[in-house]
NUDO-209243 format. One line per 5 residues: number of its first residue (from 1); for each residue x, y, z of C-alpha. Coordinates in steps of 0.1 Angstrom, whole numbers, plus 5000, padded with zeros to 4 digits. Layout:
N
NUM = X/Y/Z ~ ...
// end
This chain:
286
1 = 8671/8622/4363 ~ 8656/8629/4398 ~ 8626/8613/4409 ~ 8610/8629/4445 ~ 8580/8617/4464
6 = 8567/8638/4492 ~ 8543/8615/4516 ~ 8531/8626/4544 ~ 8551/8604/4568 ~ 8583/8597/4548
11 = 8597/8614/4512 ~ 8614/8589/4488 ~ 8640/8598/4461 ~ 8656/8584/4437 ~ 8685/8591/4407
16 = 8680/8570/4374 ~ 8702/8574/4342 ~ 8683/8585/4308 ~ 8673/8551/4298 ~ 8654/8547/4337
21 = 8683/8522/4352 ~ 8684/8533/4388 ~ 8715/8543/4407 ~ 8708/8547/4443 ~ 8676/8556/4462
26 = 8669/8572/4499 ~ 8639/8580/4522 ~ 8638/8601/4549 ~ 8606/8607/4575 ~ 8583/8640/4566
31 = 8586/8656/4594 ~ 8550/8668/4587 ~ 8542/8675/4623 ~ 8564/8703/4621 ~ 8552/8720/4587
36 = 8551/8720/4549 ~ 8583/8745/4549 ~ 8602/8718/4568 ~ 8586/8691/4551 ~ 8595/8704/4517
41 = 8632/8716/4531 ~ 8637/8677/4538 ~ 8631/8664/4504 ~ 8656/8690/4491 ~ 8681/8682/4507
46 = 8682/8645/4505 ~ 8672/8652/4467 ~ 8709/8669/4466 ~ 8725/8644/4487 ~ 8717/8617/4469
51 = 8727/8633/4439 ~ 8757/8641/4453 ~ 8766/8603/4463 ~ 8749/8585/4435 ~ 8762/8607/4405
56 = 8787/8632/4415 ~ 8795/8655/4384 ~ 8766/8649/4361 ~ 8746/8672/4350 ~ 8706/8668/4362
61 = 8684/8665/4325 ~ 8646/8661/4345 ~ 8631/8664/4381 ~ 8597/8641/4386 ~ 8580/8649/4414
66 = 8546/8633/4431 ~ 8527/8643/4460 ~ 8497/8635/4478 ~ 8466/8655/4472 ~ 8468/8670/4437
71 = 8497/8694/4429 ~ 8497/8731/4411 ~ 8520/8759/4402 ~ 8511/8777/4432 ~ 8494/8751/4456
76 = 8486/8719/4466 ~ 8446/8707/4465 ~ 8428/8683/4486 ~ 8463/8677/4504 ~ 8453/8678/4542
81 = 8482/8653/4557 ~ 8507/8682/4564 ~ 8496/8714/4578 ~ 8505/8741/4554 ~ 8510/8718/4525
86 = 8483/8732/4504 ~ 8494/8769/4505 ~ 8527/8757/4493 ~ 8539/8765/4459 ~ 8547/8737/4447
91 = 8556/8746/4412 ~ 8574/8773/4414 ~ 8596/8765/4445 ~ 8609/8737/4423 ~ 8617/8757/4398
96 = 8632/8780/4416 ~ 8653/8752/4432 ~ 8661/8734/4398 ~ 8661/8764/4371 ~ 8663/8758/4339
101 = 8655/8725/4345 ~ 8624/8707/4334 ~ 8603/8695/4359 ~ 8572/8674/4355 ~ 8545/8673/4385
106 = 8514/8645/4394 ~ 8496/8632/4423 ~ 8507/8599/4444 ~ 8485/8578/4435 ~ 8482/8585/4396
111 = 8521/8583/4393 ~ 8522/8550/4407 ~ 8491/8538/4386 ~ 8511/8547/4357 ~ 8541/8528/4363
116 = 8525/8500/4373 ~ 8499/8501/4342 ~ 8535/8504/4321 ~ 8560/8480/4339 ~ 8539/8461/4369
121 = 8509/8448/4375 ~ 8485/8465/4356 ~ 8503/8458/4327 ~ 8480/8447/4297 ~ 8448/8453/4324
126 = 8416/8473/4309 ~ 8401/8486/4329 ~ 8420/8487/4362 ~ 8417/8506/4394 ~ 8451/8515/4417
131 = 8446/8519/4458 ~ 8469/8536/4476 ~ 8466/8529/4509 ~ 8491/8552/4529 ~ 8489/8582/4553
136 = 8461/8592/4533 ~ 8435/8573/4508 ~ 8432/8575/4472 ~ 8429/8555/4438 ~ 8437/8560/4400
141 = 8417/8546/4370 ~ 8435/8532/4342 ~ 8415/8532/4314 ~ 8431/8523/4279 ~ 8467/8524/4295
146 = 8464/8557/4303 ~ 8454/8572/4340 ~ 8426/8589/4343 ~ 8431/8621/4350 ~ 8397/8642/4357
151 = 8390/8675/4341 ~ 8399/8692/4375 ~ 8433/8663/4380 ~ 8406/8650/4412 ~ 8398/8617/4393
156 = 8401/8587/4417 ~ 8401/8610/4450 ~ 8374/8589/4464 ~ 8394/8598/4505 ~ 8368/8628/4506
161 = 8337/8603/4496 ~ 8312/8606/4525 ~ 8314/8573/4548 ~ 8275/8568/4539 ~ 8248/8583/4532
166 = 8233/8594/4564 ~ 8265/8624/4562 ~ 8251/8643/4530 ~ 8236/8675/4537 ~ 8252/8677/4572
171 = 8276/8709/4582 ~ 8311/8702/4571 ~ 8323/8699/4606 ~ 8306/8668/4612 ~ 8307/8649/4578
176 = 8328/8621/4584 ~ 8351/8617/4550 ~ 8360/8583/4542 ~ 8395/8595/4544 ~ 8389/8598/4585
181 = 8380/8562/4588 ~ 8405/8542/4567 ~ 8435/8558/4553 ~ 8465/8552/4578 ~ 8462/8587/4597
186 = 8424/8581/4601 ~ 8433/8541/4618 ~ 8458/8555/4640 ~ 8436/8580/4656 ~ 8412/8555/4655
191 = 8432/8532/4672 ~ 8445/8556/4698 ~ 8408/8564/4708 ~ 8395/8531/4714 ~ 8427/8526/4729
196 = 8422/8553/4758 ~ 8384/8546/4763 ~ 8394/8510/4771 ~ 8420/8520/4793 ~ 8395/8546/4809
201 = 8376/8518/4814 ~ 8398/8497/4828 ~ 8404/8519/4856 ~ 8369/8524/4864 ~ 8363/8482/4869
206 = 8395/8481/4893 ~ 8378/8512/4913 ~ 8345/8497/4913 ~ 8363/8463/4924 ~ 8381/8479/4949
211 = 8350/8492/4961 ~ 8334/8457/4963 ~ 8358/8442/4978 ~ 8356/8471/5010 ~ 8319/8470/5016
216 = 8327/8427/5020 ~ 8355/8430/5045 ~ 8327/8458/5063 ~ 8305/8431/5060 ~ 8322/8406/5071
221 = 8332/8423/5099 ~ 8296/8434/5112 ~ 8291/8399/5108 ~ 8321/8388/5137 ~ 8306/8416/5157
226 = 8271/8403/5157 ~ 8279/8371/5166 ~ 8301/8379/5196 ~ 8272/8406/5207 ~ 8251/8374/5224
231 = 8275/8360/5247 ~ 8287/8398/5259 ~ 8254/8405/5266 ~ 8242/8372/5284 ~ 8275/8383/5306
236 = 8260/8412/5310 ~ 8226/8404/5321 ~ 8235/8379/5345 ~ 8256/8400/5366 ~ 8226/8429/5363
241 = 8200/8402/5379 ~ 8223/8405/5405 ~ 8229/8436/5413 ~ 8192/8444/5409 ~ 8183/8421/5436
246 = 8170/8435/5468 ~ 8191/8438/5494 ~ 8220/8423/5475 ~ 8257/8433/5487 ~ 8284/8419/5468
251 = 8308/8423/5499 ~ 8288/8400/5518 ~ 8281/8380/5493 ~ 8317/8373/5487 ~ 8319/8368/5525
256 = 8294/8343/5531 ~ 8311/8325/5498 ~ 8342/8321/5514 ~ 8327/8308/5545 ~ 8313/8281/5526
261 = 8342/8268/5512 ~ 8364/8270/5546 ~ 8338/8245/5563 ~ 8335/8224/5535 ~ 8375/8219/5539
266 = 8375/8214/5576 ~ 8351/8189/5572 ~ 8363/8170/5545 ~ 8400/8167/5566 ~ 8379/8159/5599
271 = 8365/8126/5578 ~ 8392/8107/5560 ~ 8374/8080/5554 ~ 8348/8099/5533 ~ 8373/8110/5511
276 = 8370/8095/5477 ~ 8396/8069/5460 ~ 8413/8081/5425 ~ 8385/8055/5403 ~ 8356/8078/5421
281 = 8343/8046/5443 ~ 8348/8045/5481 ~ 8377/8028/5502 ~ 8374/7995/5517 ~ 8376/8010/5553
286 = 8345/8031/5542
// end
């Protein structure tokens, strides 16, 4: 028997004999972002693979088959994870690939409900409710060992609740369905958002820093420029008082400078004894 799980980021599969002993198993990714034709194309092929390597020359007595969202003859409902995936015809493109064969058809979340209400952890359990947490969101009810199936197979599809009650009776482009906020797909978006807006953020703080730190060094600059600006201009208004003085000639008053100091020298050399000894007091000849 073949057992086939299409997810929509990896599709399972597995080969059991007729008493439900398995005999090997494989998984390979979805490869949703490329379609439901290649999707579904995978799954076949590593159906007959593993058929081929985990019971070469039997013949195949049942196909099982599970799938998100909830699977018909000649669609899938409620299955938004892989584009394409609900205009698929499920049913009879497995029959068309396995003829003559029977093949046997549920959703996810109510297969595995089912096994583990028979075998697992919901064994003996009444009632008891199975999340499936996964690219998408769903549950199943088990109710009396059985799963609850719905009178439309939607039973336990709670992914399409509304988040709260402020969405109802908004348009259906901007209900937010539970689905969007904490299935797998829905967290990873999520998390990619928050993720830019931080970084976006980020990169305005280092501009604005950047910023900052500019109009300081301007700052700090006017600041050196201010304080030299006193001494420059004391300079500068000493030499004006000068030149604004009547009469004032800076040839002649370099001149009569000069003068100065030449008969301050002759005089000093023409009096020895009025010269002063190194400790600044006067010799004892004076």
């Amino acid at each position: 028997m073949l057992g086939l799980d299409f997810g929509g980021t990896k599709i399972a599969v597995a080969v059991c004999d007729l008493a439900g002993n398995k005999i090997g198993s494989a998984a390979v990714q979805s490869g949703g972002e490329h379609g439901a034709r290649v999707s579904f194309a995978r799954g076949l092929a590593a159906a007959r693979q593993l058929l081929a390597d985990a019971a070469p020359g039997t013949r195949l007595a049942a196909v099982g088959v599970s799938t998100f969202g909830i699977p018909l003859e000649d669609g899938v409902e409620l299955a938004p994870a892989i584009n394409g995936w609900g205009e698929l015809q499920l049913g009879r493109e497995l029959r068309t690939e396995f003829p003559g064969i029977p093949v046997a058809m549920t959703t996810d979340a109510k297969a595995a409900a089912q096994a583990e209400a028979r075998w697992g952890a919901l064994a003996g359990c009444d009632t008891a409710v199975y999340l499936n947490l996964g690219t998408g969101l769903s549950t199943a009810v088990v109710a009396n060992g059985q799963v609850v199936v719905g009178s439309h197979g939607a039973a336990g599809e709670i992914g399409y609740n509304l988040r709260s009650v402020a969405d109802v009776g908004l348009p259906l482009d901007r209900r937010t369905m539970l689905e969007q906020m904490v299935s797998g797909q829905g967290l990873s978006s999520r998390a990619a958002t928050d993720s830019g807006a931080s970084s976006h953020s980020r990169a305005g703080s280092d501009t604005q820093a950047s910023d900052t730190q500019a109009d300081s060094d301007a700052q700090a600059a006017q600041a050196d420029s201010d304080a030299q600006a006193p001494d420059a201009q004391a300079s500068t208004d000493g030499q004006a008082r000068h030149e604004t003085q009547p009469g004032w000639d800076p040839e002649a008053s370099s001149d009569t400078q000069t003068d100065q100091d030449t008969q301050a020298t002759q005089n000093t050399q023409a009096d020895p004894d009025s010269q002063a000894s190194p400790d600044g007091q006067a010799s004892p000849d004076g």
